[in-house]
C-alpha positions in Angstrom: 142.3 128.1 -34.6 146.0 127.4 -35.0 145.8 123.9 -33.4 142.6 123.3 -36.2 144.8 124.4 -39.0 147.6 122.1 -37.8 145.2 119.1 -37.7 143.4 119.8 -40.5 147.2 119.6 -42.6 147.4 115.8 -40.7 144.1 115.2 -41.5 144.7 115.7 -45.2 147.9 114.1 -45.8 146.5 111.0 -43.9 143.2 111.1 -46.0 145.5 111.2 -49.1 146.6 107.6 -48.1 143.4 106.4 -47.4 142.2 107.8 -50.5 144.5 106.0 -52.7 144.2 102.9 -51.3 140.4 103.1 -51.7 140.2 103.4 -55.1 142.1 100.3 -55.6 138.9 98.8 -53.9 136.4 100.7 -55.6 138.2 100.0 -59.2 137.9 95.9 -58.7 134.3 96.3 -57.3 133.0 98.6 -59.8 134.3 96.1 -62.6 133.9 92.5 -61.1 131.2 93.5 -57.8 134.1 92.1 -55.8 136.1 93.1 -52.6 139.8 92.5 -53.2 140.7 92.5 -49.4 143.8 91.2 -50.4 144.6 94.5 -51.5 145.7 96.5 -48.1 148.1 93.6 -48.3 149.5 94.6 -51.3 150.0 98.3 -49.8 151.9 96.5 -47.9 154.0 95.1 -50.3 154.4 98.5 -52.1 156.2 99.6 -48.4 158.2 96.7 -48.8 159.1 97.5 -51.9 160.1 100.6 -51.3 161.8 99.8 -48.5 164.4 97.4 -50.7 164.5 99.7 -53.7 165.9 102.6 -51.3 168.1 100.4 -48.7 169.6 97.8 -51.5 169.6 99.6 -54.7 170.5 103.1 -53.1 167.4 104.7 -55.6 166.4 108.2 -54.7 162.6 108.8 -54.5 161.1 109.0 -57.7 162.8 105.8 -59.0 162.0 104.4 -55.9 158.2 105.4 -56.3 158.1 103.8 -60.0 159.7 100.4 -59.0 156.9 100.0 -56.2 154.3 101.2 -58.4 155.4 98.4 -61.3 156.4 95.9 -58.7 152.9 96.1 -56.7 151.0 96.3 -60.5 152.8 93.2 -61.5 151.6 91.4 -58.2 148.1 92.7 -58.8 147.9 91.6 -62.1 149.2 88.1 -61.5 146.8 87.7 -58.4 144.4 88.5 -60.5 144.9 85.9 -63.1 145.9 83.1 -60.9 143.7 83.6 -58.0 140.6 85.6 -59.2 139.8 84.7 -63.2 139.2 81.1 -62.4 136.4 82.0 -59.6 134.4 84.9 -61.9 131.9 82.8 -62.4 131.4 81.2 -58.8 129.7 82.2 -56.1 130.4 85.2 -54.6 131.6 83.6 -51.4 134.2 81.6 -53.0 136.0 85.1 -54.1 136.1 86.8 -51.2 137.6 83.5 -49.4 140.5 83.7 -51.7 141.0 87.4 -51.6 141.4 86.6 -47.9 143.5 83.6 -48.5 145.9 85.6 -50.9 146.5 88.4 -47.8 147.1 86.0 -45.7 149.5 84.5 -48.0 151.0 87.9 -48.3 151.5 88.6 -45.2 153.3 84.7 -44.4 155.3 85.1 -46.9 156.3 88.7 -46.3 157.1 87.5 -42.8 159.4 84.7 -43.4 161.1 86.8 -45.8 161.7 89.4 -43.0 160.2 88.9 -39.6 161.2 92.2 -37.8 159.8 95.8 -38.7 162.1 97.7 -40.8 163.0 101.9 -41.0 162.5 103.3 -44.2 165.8 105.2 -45.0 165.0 109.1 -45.5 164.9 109.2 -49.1 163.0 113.2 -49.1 164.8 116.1 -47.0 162.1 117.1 -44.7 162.2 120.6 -44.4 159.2 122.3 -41.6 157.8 126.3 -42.8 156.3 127.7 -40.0 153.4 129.9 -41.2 151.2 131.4 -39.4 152.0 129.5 -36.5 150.8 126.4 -38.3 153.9 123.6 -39.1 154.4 122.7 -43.0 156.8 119.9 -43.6 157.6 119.2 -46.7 157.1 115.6 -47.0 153.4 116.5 -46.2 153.0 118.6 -49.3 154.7 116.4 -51.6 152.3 113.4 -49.9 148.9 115.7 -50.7 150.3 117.2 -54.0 151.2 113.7 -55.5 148.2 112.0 -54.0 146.2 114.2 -55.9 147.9 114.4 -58.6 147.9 110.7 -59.2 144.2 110.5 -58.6 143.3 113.4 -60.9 145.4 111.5 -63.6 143.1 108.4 -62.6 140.1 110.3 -63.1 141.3 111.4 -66.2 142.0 108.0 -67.3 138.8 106.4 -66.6 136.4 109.7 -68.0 138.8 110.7 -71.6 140.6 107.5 -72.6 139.6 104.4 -74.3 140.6 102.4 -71.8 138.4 104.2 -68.9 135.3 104.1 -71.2 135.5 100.1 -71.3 136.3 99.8 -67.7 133.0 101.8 -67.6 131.1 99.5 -70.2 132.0 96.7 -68.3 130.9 97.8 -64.8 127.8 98.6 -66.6 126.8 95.3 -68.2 130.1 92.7 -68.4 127.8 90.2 -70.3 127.2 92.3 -73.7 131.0 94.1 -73.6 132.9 91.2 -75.0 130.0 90.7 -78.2 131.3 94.4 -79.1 134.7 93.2 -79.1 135.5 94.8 -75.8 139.1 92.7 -74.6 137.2 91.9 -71.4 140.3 90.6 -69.6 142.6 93.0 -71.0 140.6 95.2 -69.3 140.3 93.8 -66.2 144.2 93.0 -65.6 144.4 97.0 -66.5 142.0 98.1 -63.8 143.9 95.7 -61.7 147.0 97.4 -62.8 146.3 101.0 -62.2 144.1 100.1 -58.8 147.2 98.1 -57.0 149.7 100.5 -58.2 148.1 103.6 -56.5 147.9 100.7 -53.5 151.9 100.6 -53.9 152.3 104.4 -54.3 150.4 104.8 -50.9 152.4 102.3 -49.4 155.3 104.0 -50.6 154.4 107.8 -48.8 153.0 105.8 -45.7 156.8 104.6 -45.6 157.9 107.7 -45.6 155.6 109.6 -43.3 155.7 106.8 -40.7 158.9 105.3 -41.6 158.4 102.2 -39.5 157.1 98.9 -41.6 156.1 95.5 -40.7 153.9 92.5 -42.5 150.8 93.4 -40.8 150.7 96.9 -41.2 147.9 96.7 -44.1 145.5 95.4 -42.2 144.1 98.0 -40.4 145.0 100.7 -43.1 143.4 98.2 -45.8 140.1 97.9 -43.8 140.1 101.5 -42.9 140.5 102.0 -46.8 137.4 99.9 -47.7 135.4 102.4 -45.5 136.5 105.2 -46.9 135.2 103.4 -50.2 132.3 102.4 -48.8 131.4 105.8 -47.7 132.3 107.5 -50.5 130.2 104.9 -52.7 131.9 101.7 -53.3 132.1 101.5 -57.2 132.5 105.6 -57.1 136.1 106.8 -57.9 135.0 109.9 -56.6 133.3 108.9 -54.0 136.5 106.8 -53.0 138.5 110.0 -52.9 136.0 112.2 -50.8 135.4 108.8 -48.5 139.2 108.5 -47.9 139.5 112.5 -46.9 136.7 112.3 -44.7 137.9 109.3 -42.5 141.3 110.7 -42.1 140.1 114.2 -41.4 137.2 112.0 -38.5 140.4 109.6 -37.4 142.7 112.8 -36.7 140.3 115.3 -35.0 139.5 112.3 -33.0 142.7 111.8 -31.8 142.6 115.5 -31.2 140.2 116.1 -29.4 139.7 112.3 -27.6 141.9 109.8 -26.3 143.5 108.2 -29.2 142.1 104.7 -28.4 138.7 106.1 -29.6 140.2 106.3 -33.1 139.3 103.2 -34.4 136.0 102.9 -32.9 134.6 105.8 -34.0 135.9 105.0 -37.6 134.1 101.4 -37.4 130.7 103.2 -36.2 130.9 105.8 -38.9 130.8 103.1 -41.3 128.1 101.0 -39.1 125.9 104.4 -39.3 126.0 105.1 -42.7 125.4 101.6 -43.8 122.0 102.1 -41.7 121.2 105.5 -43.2 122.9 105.4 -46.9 124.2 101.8 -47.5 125.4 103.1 -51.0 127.4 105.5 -49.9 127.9 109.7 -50.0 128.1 109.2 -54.2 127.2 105.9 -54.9 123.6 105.1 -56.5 121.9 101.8 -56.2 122.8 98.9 -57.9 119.9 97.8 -60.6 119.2 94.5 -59.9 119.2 92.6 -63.5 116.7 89.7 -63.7 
């Protein structure tokens, strides 16, 4: 029962990640019906970022957290206009090629800037509580408690505010929002905005619960993340969050229980399996088609 608990804790502090870097997916889909699969790229960036903001400006956590959050935002936002706005209204195809083009481009460029991984500094005293028999770090309470903190306040944001009720318009009919005098584009570089920075916080607590970052780290994490957000319901901020929790808690108890090289292929068949089953996901609901 002990050994349960103790995975359980992994499972959740993992599925935080996950969580938060799904929603960035889920927020672009919901408004535009795209996958940004640039954007476990910029998770990667926000690592990055933390990883300068604590090793060259000496900034303690929460500054440290802020600047990645801003820095990865900024990024977002600018992909966004540069990359994405011209192709709204091409094919579908043609965005999904770019998204791929600007991780890629990510990635490069990340690597010529700095070829080698690279150690986080330890910017949290990690202090373990043994309860129970059952080992509490601190880092991994700080990791759950701000993951969900920052996703409540996202929920928050997108169900009370002005600002969440036209993100909502616009996923719900983009063509008659702007005739209402909806800022369509403000909108849009805002749910970029909010959607890359939790990418950027993530990448920050990734950093510091497995200190060791390189350019191609958010490949795997990013793609893990879009199945959490296709499980949950791609388009579901909810369902984002529930989908993120349930593939950490599947990819730890694996690893648990299995040899650890069954991780990722029972991850990839969970999301083969529902897409047979439930192809819109735990929350999601079928996509009217308009004609």
């Amino acid at each position: 029962m002990t050994y349960l608990l103790q995975q359980a804790l992994n499972a959740l502090q993992l599925g935080s990640i996950y969580a938060l870097i799904a929603l960035g997916y889920t927020m672009v889909y919901g408004i535009l019906t795209m996958i940004n699969f640039a954007h476990g790229d910029l998770f990667m960036v926000g690592a990055f970022f933390c990883f300068l903001a604590a090793t060259f400006l000496k900034l303690p956590f929460v500054p440290t957290l802020l600047l990645s959050m801003a820095g990865v935002a900024l990024l977002g936002v600018t992909i966004e206009r540069l990359a994405y706005k011209p192709l709204r209204q091409a094919p579908r195809v043609s965005a999904i090629i770019t998204a791929l083009g600007v991780g890629i481009f990510l990635e490069n460029f990340t690597l010529a800037l700095n070829p080698y991984p690279q150690h986080i500094p330890t910017l949290i005293a990690n202090t373990t509580f043994t309860l129970g028999g059952v080992s509490i770090s601190s880092l991994q309470v700080i990791i759950v408690v701000l993951s969900i903190a920052l996703m409540i306040l996202l929920d928050l944001i997108v169900r009370r505010t002005m600002v969440g009720m036209a993100m909502r318009a616009i996923s719900w009919d983009k063509t008659v929002v702007p005739l209402m005098g909806v800022p369509m584009n403000l909108v849009i570089s805002m749910t970029f905005a909010i959607g890359t920075s939790l990418g950027g916080a993530a990448g920050v607590m990734y950093g510091l619960a497995y200190p060791v970052i390189d350019p191609y780290m958010g490949i795997i994490i990013g793609w893990k993340a879009f199945i959490s957000a296709v499980v949950g319901g791609i388009g579901n901020i909810r369902g984002a969050m529930i989908g993120g929790f349930i593939l950490g808690a599947v990819e730890i108890m694996v690893a648990a229980f299995l040899p650890s090289t069954y991780r990722d292929f029972v991850a990839f068949t969970l999301l083969l399996i529902l897409l047979i089953f439930r192809p819109y996901g735990i929350l999601g609901k079928p996509r009217p088609q308009k004609v």
